[in-house]
N, C-alpha and C positions, 0 to 999 in steps of 0.2 A: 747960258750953258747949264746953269743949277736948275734951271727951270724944266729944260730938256731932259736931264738926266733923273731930275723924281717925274715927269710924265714919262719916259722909260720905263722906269719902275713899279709904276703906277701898273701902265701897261700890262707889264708881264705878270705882275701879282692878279690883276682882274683875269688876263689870261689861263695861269694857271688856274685861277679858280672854276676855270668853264672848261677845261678841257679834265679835268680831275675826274668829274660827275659823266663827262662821254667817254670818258674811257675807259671808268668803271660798266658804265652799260654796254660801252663795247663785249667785253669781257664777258658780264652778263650776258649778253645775246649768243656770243660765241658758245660759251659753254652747255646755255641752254640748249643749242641746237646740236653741240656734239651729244649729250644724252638724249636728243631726239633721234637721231641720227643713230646711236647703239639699242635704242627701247625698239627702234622700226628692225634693225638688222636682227637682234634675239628673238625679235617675234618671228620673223620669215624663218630662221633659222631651228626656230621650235616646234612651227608648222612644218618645215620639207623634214628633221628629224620624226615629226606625227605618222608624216605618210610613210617615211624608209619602216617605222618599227611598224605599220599598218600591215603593210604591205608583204615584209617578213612575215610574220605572223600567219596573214594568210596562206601564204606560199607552207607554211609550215602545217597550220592544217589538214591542208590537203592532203600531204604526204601523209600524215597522223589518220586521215579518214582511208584513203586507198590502202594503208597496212590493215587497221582495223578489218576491211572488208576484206580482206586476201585471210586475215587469221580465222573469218566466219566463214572461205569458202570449203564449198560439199570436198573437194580434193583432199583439201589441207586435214577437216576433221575425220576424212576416212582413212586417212593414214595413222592420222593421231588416236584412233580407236581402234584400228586396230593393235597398233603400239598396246596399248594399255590391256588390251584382250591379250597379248601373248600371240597374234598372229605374225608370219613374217611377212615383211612388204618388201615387195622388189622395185626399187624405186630407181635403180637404173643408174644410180649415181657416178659412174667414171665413162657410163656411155651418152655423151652429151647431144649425138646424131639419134637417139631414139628416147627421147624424153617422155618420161610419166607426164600424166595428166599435173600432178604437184607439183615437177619442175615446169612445164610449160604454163602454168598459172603464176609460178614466181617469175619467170622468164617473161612473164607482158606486165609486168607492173614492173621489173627494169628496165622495162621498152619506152616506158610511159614517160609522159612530160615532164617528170616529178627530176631530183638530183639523187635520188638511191641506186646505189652501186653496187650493195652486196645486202643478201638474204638470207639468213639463217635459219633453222627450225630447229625447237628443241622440245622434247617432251617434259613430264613435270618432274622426274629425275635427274633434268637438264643434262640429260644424254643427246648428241648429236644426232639428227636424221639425214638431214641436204643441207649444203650450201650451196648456191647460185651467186656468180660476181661477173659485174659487166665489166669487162675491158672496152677500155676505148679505142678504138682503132681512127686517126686522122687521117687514111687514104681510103677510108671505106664504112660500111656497116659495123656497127659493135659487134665485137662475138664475146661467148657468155660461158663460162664454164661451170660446173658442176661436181659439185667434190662431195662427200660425205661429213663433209664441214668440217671444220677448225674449232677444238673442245676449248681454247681457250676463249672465242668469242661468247660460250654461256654467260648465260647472267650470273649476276652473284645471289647466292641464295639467298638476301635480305629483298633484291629487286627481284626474283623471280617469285614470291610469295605475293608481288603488288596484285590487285585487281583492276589496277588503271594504266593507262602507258606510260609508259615511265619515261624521260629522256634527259640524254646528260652529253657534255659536251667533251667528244674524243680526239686532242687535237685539233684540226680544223676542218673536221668532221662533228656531226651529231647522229648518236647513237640511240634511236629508239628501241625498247624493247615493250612489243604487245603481246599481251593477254592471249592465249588462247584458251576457249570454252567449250568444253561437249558435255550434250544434256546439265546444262548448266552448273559444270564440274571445271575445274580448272586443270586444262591438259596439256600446258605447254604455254613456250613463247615464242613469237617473233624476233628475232634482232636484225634492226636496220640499219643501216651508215650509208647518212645522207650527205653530202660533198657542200659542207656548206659555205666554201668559197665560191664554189658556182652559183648557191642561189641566191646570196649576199652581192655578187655582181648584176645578176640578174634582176633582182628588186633594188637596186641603186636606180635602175634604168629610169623608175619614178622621180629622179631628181633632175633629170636633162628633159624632160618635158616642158619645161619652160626657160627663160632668158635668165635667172638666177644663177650666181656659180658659185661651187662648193670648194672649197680649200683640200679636203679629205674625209673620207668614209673608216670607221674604225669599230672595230668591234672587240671585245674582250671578255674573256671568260669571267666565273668565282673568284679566279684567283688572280686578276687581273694580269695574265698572257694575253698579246694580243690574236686573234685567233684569224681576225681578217683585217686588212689593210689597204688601201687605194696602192699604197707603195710595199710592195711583194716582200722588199726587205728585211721590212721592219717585221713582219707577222712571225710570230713562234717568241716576240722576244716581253 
């Protein structure tokens, strides 16, 4: 029985000693592979972030380049010189059925593929000319109205001095205001408010492209408001 009972002993102490060393490697392997396993997920997940802020980005341009050309059109600067000349321009502003050439040029670039909603003009007094804002209509075609604009959407005189577009984030909207130029004079701006919930959903669309799935899309301002959200709730907070 004494002989039994130290080969027992024996036993479990030789045991222990080999199960020690695998079950530290266990362990090892495990862990290794969960930081394999978060190294692969951060990288997929810094890549589909690459292409969301790509992809915005783009989408933002575009809008930045189609204001840019609407502030260089012959319409826009022949209003705006004659503003500056002291001529009066009839711009047709509360009759939305018989549009100037100026509103019908703001009127197709709220038409356009872009997310802008509303169009401002301002001379370099940052007195109001036109406003143009698209409603949306969900049983039909947008209609568009036409106002002699809203004097609180001017820039502020520190942004309306810029020479470059300027943009800043107005609620969950973004506000570009551009430059305009006659005979390379600075005569005014543009102010745009582009819907940037819409095109933040819309440039998501780059992440369902493939079999990958995302938990949530979040965006947030300066001041950290969230400004856009996959969950509608949480955004404003």
């Amino acid at each position: 029985r004494r002989s039994m009972s130290s080969h027992s002993k024996s036993f479990l102490t030789y045991l222990a000693y080999c199960l020690v060393p695998l079950l530290l490697l266990a362990a090892l392997n495990y862990w290794n592979g969960i930081r394999i396993v978060d190294a692969t997920l951060s990288a997929q997940a810094q890549s589909r972030l690459n292409s969301l802020s790509g992809e915005i980005d783009r989408r933002l341009q575009l809008e930045r380049l189609d204001l840019s050309r609407t502030a260089q059109s012959k319409q826009l600067l022949h209003v705006i010189s004659a503003r500056q000349g002291g001529t009066p321009v009839s711009i047709s502003p509360r009759d939305a059925s018989i549009p100037s050439d100026l509103t019908l040029t703001l009127i197709s670039v709220l038409k356009g593929k872009g997310h802008c909603f509303r169009l401002a003009v301002f001379d370099e007094a940052r007195r109001s000319l036109v406003q143009v804002d698209r409603l949306e209509n969900a049983r039909g075609p947008d209609t568009f109205a036409t106002t002699t604009g809203d004097p609180s959407l001017a820039p502020s005189p520190s942004t309306s001095a810029k020479r470059e577009v300027q943009a800043s984030i107005n609620g969950t909207n973004m506000r570009f205001v551009v430059p305009i130029f006659a005979s390379d004079q600075k005569a005014g701006s543009i102010v745009s408010d582009v819907n940037l919930d819409q095109l933040l959903t819309e440039a998501s669309n780059v992440l369902n492209s493939d079999s990958a799935q995302y938990t949530f899309i979040a965006a947030v301002d300066p001041s950290s408001r969230i400004v856009y959200h996959t969950n509608k709730d949480i955004e404003g907070k």
